[in-house]
C-alpha positions as CSV (number, residue, x, y, z in Angstrom):
1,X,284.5,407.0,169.3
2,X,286.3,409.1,172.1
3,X,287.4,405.5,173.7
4,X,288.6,404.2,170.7
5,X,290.3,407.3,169.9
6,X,291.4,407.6,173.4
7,X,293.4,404.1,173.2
8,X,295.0,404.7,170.0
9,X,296.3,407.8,171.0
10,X,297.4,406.4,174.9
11,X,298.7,403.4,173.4
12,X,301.5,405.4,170.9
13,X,301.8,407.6,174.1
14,X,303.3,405.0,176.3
15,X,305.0,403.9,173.1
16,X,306.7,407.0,173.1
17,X,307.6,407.3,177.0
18,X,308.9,403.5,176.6
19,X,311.2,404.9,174.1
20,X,312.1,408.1,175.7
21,X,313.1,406.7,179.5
22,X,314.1,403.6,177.5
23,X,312.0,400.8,179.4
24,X,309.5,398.1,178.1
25,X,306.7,399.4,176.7
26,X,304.4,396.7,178.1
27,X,304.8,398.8,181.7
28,X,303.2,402.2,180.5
29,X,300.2,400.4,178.4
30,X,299.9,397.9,181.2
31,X,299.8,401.0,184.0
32,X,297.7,403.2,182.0
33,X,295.0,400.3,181.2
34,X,295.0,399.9,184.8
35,X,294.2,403.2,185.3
36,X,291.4,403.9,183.1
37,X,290.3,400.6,183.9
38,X,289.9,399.4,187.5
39,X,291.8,402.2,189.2
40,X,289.3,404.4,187.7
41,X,286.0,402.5,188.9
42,X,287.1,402.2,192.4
43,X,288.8,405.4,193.1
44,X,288.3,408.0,190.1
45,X,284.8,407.8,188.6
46,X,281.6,408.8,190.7
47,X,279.3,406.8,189.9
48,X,281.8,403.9,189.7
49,X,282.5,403.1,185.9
50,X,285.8,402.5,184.1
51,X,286.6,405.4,181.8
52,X,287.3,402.5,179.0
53,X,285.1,400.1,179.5
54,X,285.8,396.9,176.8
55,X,282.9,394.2,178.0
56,X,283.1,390.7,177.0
57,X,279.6,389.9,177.3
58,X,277.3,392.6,177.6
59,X,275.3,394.7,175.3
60,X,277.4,398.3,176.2
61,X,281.2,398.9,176.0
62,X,283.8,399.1,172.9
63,X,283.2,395.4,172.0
64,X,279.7,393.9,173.4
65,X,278.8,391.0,172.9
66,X,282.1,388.7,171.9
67,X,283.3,391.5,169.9
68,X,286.4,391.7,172.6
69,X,287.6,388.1,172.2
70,X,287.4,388.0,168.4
71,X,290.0,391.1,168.3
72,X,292.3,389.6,171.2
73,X,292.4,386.2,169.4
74,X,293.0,387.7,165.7
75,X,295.6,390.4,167.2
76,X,297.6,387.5,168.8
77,X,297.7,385.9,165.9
78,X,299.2,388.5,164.1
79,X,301.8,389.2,166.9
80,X,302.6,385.6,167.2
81,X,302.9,384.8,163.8
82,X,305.7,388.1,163.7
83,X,307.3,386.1,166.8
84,X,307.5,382.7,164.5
85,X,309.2,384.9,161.5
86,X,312.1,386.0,164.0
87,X,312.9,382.4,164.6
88,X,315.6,381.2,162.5
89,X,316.9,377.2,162.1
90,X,321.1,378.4,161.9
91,X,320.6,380.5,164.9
92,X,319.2,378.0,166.9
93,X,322.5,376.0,165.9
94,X,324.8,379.0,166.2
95,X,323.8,380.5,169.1
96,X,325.8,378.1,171.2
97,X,324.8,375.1,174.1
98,X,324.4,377.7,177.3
99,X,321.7,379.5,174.7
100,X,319.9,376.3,173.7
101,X,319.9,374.5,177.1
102,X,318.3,377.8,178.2
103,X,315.6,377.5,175.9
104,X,314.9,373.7,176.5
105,X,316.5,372.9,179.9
106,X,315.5,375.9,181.4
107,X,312.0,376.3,179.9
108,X,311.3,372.7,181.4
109,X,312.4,374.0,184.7
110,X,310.3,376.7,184.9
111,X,307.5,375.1,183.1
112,X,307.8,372.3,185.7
113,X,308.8,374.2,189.2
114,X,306.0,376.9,188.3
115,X,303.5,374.6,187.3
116,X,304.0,372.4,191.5
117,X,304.3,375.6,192.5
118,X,301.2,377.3,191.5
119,X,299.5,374.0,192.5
120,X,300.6,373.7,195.8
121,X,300.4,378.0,197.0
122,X,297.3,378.6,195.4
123,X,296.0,375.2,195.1
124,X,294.7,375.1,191.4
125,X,294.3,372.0,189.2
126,X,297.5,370.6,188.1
127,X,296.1,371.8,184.1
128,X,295.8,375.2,184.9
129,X,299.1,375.3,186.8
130,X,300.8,374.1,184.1
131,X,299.1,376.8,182.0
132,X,300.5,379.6,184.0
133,X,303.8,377.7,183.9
134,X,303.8,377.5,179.7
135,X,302.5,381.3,179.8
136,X,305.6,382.3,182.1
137,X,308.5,380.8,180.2
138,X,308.4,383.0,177.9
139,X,310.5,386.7,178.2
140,X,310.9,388.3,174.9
141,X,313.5,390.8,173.3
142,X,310.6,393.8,173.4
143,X,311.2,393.4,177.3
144,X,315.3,392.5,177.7
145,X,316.5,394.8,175.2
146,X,315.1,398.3,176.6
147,X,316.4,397.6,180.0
148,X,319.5,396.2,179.1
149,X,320.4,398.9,176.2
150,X,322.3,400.9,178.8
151,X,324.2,398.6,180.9
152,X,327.6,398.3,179.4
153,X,327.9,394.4,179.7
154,X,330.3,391.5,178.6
155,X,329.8,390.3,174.9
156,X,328.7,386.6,176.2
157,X,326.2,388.0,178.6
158,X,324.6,390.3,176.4
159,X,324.7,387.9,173.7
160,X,322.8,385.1,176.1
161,X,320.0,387.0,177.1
162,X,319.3,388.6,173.9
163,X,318.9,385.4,171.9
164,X,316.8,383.4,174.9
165,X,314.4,386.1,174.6
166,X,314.2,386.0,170.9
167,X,314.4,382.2,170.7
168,X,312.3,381.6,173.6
169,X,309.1,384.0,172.7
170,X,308.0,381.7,170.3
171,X,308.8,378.6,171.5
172,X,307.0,379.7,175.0
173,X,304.1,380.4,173.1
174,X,303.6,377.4,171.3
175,X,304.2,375.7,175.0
176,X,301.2,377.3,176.2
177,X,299.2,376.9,173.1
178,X,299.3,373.2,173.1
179,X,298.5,373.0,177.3
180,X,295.9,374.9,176.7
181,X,294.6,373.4,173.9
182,X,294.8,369.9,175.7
183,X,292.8,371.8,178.6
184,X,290.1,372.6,176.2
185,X,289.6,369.2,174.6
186,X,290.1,367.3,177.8
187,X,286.4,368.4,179.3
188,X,284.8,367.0,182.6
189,X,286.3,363.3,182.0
190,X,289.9,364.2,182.1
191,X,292.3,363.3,179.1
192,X,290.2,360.4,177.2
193,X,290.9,358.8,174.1
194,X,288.5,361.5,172.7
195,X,290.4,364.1,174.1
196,X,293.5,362.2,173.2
197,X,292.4,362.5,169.5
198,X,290.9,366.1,169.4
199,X,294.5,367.2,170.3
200,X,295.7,364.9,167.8
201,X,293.5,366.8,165.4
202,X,294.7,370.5,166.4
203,X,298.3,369.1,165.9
204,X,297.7,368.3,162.8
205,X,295.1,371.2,161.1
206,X,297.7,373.7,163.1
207,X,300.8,372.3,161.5
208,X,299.6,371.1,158.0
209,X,297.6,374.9,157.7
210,X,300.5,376.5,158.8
211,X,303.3,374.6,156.7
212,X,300.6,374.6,153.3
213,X,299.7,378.5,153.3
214,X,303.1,379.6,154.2
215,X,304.5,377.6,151.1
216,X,301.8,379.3,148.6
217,X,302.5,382.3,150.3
218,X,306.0,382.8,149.6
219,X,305.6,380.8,146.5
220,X,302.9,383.9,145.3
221,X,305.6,387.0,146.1
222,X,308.6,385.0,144.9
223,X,306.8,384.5,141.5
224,X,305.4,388.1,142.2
225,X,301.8,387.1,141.6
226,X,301.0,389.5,144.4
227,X,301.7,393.3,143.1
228,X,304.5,395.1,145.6
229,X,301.3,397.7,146.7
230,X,299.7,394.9,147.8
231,X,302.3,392.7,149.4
232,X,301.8,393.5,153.0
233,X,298.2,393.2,153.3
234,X,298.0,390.4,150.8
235,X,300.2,388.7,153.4
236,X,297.9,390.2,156.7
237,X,295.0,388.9,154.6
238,X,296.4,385.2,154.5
239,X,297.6,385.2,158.0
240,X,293.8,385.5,159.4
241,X,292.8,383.6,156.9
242,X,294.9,380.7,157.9
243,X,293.6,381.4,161.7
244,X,289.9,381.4,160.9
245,X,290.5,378.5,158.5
246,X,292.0,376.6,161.0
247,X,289.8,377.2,163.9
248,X,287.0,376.0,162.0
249,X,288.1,372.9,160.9
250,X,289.8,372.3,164.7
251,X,288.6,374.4,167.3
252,X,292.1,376.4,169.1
253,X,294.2,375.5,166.6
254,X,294.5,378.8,164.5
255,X,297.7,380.2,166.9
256,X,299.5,377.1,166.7
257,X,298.9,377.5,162.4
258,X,300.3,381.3,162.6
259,X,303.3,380.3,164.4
260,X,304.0,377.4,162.3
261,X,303.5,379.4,159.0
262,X,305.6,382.7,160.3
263,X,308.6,380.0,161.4
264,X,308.4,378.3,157.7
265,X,308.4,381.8,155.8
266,X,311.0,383.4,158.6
267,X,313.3,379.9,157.5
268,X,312.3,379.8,153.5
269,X,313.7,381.7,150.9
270,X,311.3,385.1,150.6
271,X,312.8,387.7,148.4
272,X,310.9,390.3,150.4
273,X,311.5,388.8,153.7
274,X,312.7,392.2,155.1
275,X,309.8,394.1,154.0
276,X,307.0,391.7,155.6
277,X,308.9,391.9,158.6
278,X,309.2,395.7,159.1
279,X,305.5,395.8,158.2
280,X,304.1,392.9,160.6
281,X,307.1,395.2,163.1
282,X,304.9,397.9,163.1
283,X,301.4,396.5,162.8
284,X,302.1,394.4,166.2
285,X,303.3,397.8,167.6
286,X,299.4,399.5,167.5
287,X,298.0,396.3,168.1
288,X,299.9,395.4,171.2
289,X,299.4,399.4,172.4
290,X,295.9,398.8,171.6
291,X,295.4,394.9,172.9
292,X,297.2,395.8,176.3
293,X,295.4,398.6,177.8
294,X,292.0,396.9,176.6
295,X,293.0,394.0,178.7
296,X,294.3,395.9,181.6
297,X,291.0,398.3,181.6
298,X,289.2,394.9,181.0
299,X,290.2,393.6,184.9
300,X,288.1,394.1,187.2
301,X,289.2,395.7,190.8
302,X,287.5,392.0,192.2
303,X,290.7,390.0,189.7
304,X,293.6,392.1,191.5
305,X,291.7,391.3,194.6
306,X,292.4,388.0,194.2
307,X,296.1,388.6,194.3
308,X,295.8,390.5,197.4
309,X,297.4,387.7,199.9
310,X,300.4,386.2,201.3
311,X,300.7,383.4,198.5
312,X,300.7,386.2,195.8
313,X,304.5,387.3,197.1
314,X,305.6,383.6,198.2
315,X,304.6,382.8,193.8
316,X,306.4,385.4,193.1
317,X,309.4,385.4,195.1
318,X,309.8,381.4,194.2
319,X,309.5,382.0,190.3
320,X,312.3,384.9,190.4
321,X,314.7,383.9,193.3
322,X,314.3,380.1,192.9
323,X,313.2,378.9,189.4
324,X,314.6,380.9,187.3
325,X,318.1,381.1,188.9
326,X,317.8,377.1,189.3
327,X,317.2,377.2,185.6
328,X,319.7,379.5,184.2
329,X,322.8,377.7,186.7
330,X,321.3,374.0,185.5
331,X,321.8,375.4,182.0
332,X,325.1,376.8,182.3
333,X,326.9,374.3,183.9
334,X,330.6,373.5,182.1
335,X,329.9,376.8,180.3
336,X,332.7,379.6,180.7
337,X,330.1,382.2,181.7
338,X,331.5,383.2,185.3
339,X,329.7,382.8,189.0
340,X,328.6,386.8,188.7
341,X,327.8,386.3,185.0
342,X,325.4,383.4,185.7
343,X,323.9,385.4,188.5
344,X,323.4,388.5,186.5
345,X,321.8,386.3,183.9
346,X,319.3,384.8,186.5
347,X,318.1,388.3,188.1
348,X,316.8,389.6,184.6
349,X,314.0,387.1,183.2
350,X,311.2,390.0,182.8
351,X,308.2,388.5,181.3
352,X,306.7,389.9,178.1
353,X,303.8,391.0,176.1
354,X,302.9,387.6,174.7
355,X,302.3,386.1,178.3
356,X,300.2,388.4,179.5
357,X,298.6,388.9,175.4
358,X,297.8,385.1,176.0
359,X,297.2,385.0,179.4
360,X,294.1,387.2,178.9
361,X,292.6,385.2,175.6
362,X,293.3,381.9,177.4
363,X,291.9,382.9,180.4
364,X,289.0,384.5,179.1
365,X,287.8,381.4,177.2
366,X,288.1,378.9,180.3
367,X,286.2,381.7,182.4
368,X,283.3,380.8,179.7
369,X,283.9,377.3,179.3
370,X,283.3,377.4,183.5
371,X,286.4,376.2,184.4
372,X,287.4,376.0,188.0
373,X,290.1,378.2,188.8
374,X,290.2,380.2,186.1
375,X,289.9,383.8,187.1
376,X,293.4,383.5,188.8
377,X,295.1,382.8,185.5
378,X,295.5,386.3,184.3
379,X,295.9,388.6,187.2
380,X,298.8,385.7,188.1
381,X,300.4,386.4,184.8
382,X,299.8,390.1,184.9
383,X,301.2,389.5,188.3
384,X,305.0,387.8,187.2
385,X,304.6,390.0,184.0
386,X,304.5,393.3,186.1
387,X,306.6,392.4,188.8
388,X,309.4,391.4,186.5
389,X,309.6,394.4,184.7
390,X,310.0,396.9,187.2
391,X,312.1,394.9,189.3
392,X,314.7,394.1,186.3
393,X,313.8,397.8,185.1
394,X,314.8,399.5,188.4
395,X,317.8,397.1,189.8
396,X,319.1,395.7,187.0
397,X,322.1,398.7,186.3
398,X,323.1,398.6,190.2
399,X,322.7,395.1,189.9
400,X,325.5,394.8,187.7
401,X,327.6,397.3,189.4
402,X,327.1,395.4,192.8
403,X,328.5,391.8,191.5
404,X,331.1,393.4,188.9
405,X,329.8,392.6,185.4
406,X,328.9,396.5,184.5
407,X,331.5,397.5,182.1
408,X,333.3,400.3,183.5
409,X,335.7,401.0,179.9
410,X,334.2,400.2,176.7
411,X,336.9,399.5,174.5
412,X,335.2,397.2,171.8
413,X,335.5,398.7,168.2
414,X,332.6,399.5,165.9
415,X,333.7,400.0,162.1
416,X,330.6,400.7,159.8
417,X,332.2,399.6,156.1
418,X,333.0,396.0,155.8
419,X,335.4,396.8,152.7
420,X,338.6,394.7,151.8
421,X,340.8,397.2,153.5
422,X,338.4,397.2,156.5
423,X,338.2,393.8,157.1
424,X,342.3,393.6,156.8
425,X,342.1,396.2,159.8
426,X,339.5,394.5,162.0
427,X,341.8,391.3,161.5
428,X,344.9,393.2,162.8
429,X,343.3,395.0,165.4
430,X,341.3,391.1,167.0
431,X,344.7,389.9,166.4
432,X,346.1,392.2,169.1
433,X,343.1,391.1,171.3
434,X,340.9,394.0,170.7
435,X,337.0,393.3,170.2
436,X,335.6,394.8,166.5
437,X,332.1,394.5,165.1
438,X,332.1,395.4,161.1
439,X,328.8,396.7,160.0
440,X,327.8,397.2,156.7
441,X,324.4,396.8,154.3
442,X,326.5,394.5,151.4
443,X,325.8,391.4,152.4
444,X,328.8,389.8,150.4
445,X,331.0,391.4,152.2
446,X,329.7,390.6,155.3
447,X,329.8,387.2,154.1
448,X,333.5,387.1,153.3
449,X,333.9,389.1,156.9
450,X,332.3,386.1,158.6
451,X,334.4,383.4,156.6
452,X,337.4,384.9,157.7
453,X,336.3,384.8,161.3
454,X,335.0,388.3,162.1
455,X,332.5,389.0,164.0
456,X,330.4,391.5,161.6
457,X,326.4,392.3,161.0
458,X,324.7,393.3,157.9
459,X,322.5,395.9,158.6
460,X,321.7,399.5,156.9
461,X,322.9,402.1,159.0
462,X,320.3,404.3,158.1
463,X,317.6,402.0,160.9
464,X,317.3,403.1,164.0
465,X,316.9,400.0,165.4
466,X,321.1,399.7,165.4
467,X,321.1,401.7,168.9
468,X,318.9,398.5,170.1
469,X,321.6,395.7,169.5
470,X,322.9,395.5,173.0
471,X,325.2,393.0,172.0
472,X,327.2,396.5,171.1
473,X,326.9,398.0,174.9
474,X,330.6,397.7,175.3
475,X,331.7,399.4,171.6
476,X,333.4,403.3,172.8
477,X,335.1,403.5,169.4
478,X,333.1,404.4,166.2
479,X,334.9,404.6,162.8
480,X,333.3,405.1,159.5
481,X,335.1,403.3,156.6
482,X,332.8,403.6,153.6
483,X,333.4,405.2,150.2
484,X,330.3,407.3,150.7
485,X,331.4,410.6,152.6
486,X,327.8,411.8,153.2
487,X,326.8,407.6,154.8
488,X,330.4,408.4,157.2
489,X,329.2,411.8,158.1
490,X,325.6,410.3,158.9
491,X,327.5,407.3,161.2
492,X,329.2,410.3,163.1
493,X,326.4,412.9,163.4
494,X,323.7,409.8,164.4
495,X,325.5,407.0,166.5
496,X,328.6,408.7,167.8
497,X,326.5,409.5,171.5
498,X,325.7,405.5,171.7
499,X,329.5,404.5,170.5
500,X,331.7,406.9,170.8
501,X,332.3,407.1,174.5
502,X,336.2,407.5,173.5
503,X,336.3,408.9,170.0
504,X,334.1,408.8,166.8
505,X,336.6,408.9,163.7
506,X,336.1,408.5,160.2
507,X,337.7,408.7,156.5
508,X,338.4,412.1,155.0
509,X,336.3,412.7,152.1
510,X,338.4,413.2,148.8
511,X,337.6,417.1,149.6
512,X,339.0,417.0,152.7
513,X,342.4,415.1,151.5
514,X,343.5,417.9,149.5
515,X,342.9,420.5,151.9
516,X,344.5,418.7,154.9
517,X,347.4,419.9,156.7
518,X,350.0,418.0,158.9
519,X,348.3,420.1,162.0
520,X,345.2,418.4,161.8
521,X,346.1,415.0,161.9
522,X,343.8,414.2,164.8
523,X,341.0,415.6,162.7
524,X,340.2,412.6,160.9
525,X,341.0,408.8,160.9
526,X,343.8,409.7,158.7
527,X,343.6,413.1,157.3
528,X,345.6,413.4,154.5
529,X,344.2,410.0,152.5
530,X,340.1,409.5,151.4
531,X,339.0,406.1,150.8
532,X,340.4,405.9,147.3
533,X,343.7,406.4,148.4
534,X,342.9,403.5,151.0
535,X,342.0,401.4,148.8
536,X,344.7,402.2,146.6
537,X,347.3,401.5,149.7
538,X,345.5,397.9,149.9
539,X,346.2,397.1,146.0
540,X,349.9,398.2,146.6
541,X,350.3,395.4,149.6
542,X,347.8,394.3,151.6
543,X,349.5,394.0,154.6
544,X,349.8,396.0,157.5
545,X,353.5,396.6,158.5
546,X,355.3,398.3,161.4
547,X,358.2,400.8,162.2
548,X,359.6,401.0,165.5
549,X,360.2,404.4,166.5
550,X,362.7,405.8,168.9
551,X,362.8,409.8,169.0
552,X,359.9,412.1,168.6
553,X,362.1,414.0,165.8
554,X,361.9,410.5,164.4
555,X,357.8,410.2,164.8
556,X,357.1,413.6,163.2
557,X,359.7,412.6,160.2
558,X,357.9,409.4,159.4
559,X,354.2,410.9,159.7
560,X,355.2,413.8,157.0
561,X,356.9,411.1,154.7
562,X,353.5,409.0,155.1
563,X,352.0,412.0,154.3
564,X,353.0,412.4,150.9
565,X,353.4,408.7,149.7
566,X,349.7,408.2,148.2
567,X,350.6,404.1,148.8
568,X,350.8,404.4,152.0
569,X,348.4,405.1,155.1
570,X,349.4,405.5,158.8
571,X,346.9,403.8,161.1
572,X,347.8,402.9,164.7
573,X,350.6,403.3,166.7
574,X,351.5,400.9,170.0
575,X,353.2,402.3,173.0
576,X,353.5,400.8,176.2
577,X,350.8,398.3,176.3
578,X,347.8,400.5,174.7
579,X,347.0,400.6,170.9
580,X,346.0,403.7,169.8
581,X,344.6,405.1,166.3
582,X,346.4,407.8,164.8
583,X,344.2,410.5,165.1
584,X,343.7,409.2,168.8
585,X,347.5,409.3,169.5
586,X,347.9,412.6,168.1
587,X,345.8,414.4,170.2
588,X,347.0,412.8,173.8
589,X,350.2,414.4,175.2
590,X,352.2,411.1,176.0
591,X,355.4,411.3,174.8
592,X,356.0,410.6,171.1
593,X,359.3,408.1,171.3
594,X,359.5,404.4,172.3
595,X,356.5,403.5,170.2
596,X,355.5,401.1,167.1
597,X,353.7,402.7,164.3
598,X,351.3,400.1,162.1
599,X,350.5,401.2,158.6
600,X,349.3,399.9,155.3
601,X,350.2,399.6,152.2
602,X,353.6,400.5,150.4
603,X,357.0,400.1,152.6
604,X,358.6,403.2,153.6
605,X,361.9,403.5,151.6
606,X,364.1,404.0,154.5
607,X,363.3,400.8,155.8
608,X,365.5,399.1,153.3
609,X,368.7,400.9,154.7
């Protein structure tokens, strides 16, 4: 009970320090099964045990017997069939050709170079070779996005690596599901016709499982046949179902079914798609806390023995320095990513949870099926998988700084409020070559934000998973444009640290209107007009005009006048070659004459003159 106890409560532990010095959580639970594990054997315990000691095949231990591998294999399933609901058809299509040669070019780069690789260094069987190779393709956002979250970085390269390690984790996984599972039914004679059609067989039990339950699945909560108290377990329920079911009628093909049916519910129309997804989120968080200090306790100090040898660093050095830049600049070629861009893009490829999750369940079953070789497969992969990380966790900032892709002025704009008068903004303000992101939980007008060529994001700015998106690393302006004073106030008080570097700004509430004065027009985004006024300014004309502006007398005249017309809102004024908000302006001490001031909504009277 104290073990158990002990993992569950280690495992959110390292969670927690992950989140806290913001770096993959797979190093902590890795380190600290290590730890308790071997490090403790050898060097900590007197009489030489493991403080957790999780035995495959023995009588003693958290899981005796085969109690060990049943939970690895169910607790990947559930984490791969998560993986599968992440992976969407349009953003395959969408996410552009350096993205999608990545994830098929450069998989078969690294699936082929590793796989000679590991062949010819440590002289394995060209099957298991290509095993590690399928296991190593993979990445994974729960890796890239913690070490990338705080290095300010160029829209295209952010975007890149984001998406191959979304795209690529379950993609990698099925790679390594279907070597393996031709491993397993090739036996002593190599790849018969037997084998041939045993593989046949797990393609087809996998896929048709998969495809069959994830239709009756979603067909059951659409028609709400499954009450909403029970719709996450119902669905947990089914997913091990479909594993068991699939193993038994074709042995190893229960992770290829979970993948298959999380990629046809994550692409078919699920009312509570959301919902599964936040719950399968969080499940796969205390399984993989739990799964990967069992497995790291579970190696023996003999396994990282193994690794202890020249070849071990000439693997290494030839996956990171050699195959995985060769694959990124093969995939990138006639792209407009530059020299320094593709090179950044090539030093971070850290390896993630589901290659070394896998690793261990593969390489646990060909240690029992007596498979030559076998014991290097998952010190190898812990091997790339812990290398990677702390060498893309500790270099990856001064990387950037050393070959000048670290952002040194974030000037992209983040307006949360994706509103008519919003979007007419964010159009004005990409038209004079700034970058704006539009956030906002209506998906309509998201929708209409995206037809008219915005970039925007529908997403509730009450998760905290909005800090992750480090496709935002290089927003420093933050303005909240919604109706809802106390959703603005919560934008400013919760987000302004992450993107805010230069100023956090948002619509006075109808409150603050009234009371504004003219001295405290760098208050708010425009202090003396609440969103109703805004809105009202948009009905009036909803175009955004200008005035230029000579004298400072002159500025100060036309902000009072502005003031008072209800129709019309002051929002930017241009001086020199910087564009500045209001509120902004107001508050710097450049001079106030030779400028353009922008605003919407009713022309100024004296215009006509």
């Amino acid at each position: 009970m104290l073990e158990l106890a002990g993992i569950i409560i280690l495992g959110i532990l390292a969670q927690w320090v992950a989140w806290k010095f913001k770096i993959p959580a797979i190093l902590p639970l890795i380190l600290i099964g290590l730890l308790v594990g071997p490090i403790a054997a050898e060097f900590l315990s007197e009489d030489g045990t493991k403080w957790i000691e999780p035995i495959w095949n023995g009588e003693k231990g958290l899981f005796p017997g085969d109690g060990l591998y049943y939970f690895v294999s169910l607790a990947i399933s559930v984490i791969l069939f998560e993986g599968g609901l992440t992976l969407k058809r349009d953003e395959i299509k969408n996410v552009g050709p350096v993205i999608t040669k990545l994830i098929t070019l450069g998989s078969a780069i690294t699936f082929f170079g590793a796989g000679i690789v590991a062949h010819y260094i440590f002289e394995l069987g060209w099957e298991l070779s290509f095993l590690f190779a399928g296991l190593i393709i993979v990445t994974g956002p729960t890796v890239i996005t913690p070490i990338l979250r705080n290095i300010p970085l160029k829209r295209d390269v952010s975007t890149v690596l984001k998406w191959e390690g979304i795209l690529i984790d379950p993609i990698g996984a099925l790679v390594a599901v279907l070597v393996f599972e031709f491993i397993s039914v090739g036996g002593d004679g190599g790849f018969t016709k037997t084998a041939l059609i045993e593989f046949g067989k797990i393609l087809l039990f996998g896929t048709t499982f998969g495809f069959t339950f994830a239709h009756a699945l979603a067909y059951a909560i659409n028609k709400k046949l499954i009450p909403h108290y029970l719709l996450n377990v119902a669905s947990l329920s089914t997913v091990l179902l479909v594993f068991v079911e699939s193993e038994v009628f074709a042995h190893e093909s229960g992770l290829l079914a979970v993948v298959v049916m999380g990629m046809v519910l994550g692409n078919g129309k699920l009312n509570n798609i959301k919902e599964l997804l936040y719950f399968k989120e969080s499940l796969s968080i205390l399984l993989i806390s739990i799964l990967f200090i069992l497995l790291a306790a579970n190696i023996n100090i003999n396994d990282l023995m193994l690794l202890y040898t020249w070849k071990t660093a000439a693997l290494f050095a030839i996956v990171v320095f050699v195959i995985r830049p060769l694959a990124v600049f093969m995939s990138t070629i006639n792209s407009n990513l530059k020299f320094n861009e593709k090179l950044f893009i090539s030093w971070v490829g850290p390896r993630g949870i589901v290659a070394a999750g896998i690793a261990s369940l593969f390489g646990s079953k060909l240690l029992k099926a007596g498979v030559e070789g076998a014991e290097y497969i998952t010190p190898l992969v812990f091997m790339i998988v812990l290398g990677t990380v702390l060498l893309n966790a500790t270099t990856a900032r001064l990387f950037a700084k050393l070959i000048g892709v670290f952002l040194k002025i974030s000037n992209g704009i983040l307006i949360v409020g994706a509103s008519k008068p919003s979007r007419l903004i964010a159009k004005f303000l990409t038209d004079k070559g700034k970058r704006v992101v539009l956030i906002d939980s209506n998906k309509k007008f998201i929708e209409q934000a995206l037809n008219d060529g915005l970039e925007a994001i529908n997403k509730n700015i009450y998760d905290d998973n909005l800090t992750d998106n480090i496709e935002l690393n290089d927003v420093g302006y933050l303005i909240a444009l919604t109706g809802n004073d106390s959703v603005n106030n919560h934008v400013l008080s919760s987000f302004s640290k992450d993107f805010g570097e230069h100023g956090t700004y948002k619509i006075a509430s109808s409150m603050e209107a009234q009371k504004a004065t003219l001295e405290q027009r760098g208050s708010f985004f425009t202090p003396n007009d609440d969103f109703i006024n805004l809105s009202e300014a948009y009905r009036e004309n909803p175009h955004i005009n200008e005035i230029k502006i000579s004298t400072e007398d002159e500025y100060s005249k036309i902000l009072d006048l502005l003031a008072l017309e209800e129709k019309s809102i002051p929002l930017f004024i241009q001086k020199d070659k910087g564009l500045y908000l209001i509120a902004e302006f107001e508050k710097m001490e450049e001079s106030k004459e030779k400028c353009v001031l922008y605003y919407l909504g009713k022309k100024l009277i004296f215009q006509e003159k």
